[in-house]
N, C-alpha and C positions, 0 to 999 in steps of 0.2 A: 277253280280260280278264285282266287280271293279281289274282291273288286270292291274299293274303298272310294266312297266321293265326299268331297268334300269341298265346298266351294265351287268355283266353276273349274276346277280340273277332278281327274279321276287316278287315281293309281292302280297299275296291274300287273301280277306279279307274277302271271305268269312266263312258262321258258317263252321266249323270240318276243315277249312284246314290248312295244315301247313302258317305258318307265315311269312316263309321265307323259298326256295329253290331253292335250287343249280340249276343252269344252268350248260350247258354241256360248259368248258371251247372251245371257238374258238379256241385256238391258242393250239394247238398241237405237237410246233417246240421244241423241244429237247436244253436244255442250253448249250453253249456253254462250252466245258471244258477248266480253265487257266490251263496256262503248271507251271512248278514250278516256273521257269525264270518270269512269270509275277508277280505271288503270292511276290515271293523275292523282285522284284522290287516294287509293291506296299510296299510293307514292309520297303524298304528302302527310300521310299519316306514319310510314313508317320513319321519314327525313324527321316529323316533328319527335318521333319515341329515340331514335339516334341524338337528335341534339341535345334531350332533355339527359340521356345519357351520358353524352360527353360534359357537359357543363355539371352535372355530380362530379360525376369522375375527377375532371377539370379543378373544384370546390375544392373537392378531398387531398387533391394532390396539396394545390395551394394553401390549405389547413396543416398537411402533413410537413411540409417543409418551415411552412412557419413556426410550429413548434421543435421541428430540428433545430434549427436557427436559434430558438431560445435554450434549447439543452445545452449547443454548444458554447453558446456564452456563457451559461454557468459553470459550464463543464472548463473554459478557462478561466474562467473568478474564481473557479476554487484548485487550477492546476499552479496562477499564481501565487496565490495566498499560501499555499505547500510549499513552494520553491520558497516562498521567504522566510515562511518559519524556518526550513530544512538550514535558510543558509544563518536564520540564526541559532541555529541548533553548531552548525559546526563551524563558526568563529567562534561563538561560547567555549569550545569543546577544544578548538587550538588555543586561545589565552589559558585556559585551565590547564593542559598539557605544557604550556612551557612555564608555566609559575610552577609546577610541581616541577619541572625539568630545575630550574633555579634552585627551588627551596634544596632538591635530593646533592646539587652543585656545591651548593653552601652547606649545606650540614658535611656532606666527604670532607670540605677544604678544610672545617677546623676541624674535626675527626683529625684528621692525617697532621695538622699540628701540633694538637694535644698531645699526639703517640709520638712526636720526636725527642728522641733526648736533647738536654740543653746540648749545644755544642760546646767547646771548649773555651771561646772566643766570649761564651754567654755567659760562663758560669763565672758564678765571684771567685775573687781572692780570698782566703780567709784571713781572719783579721787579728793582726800580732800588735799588740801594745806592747810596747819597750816602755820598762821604770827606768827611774833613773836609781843611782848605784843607793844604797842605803835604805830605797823608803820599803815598807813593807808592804805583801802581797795578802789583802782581804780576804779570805772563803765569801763564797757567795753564802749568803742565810739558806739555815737549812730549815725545812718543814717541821713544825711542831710533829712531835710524836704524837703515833695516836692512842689513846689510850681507850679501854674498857669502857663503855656505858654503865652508867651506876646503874647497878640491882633495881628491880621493877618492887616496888613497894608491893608486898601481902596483905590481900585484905583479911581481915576477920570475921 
């Protein structure tokens, strides 16, 4: 039989026996009794280690919100400040889009002028001068002839 003790119980392993039993406690001494005065004072010591608890805790919270409360104010100083850039980003962005829509308006229209033939309504008459019977009809002048450039002097 293998018979192990250790503390006030014993284990035994043998077949049919119990698995575990009780020892007869050593210590026999009777607990001592608290009076109320101790109870109360334990009582008062654990209430003071609780409130000094909750008033951290309490601190912290109060500390942790008020620096929320500061983020999210900047956090909307700067979600406004975005919004007004953005919205002068795109008025900028629609003026510029419709001066280029005009300028591309205007250049087609006289494009598309330019390429029209005169109409017929447009075009001149050309233009007939009647002499009267006798006088004589002038050639216009004609361009001097041109002639040769005189020879490039030889030097010596």
């Amino acid at each position: 039989m293998n018979n192990v003790t250790r503390g006030p119980w014993s284990v035994d392993s043998g077949p049919g026996a119990p698995i575990a039993e009780t020892l007869e406690q050593p210590y026999h001494q009777p607990m001592t009794d608290l009076t109320r005065q101790e109870v109360d004072a334990k009582l008062a010591q654990n209430r003071a280690e609780v409130d000094a608890r909750l008033a951290n805790f309490d601190t912290s919270i109060k500390t942790g919100f008020a620096e929320m409360k500061v983020e999210i104010q900047k956090m909307r100083g700067d979600f406004e400040k975005q919004s007004h850039d953005s919205t002068k980003w795109i008025i900028g962005s629609v003026f510029g889009m419709i001066s280029l829509a005009v300028a591309i308006i205007g250049v087609m229209i006289n494009l598309n002028k330019a390429d029209k033939p005169a109409s017929a309504a447009q075009q001149q008459a050309p233009l007939f001068i009647t002499l009267p019977a006798g006088s004589t009809v002038l050639s216009a002048p004609q361009a001097p002839a041109a002639t040769a450039p005189p020879p490039a002097k030889q030097s010596n």
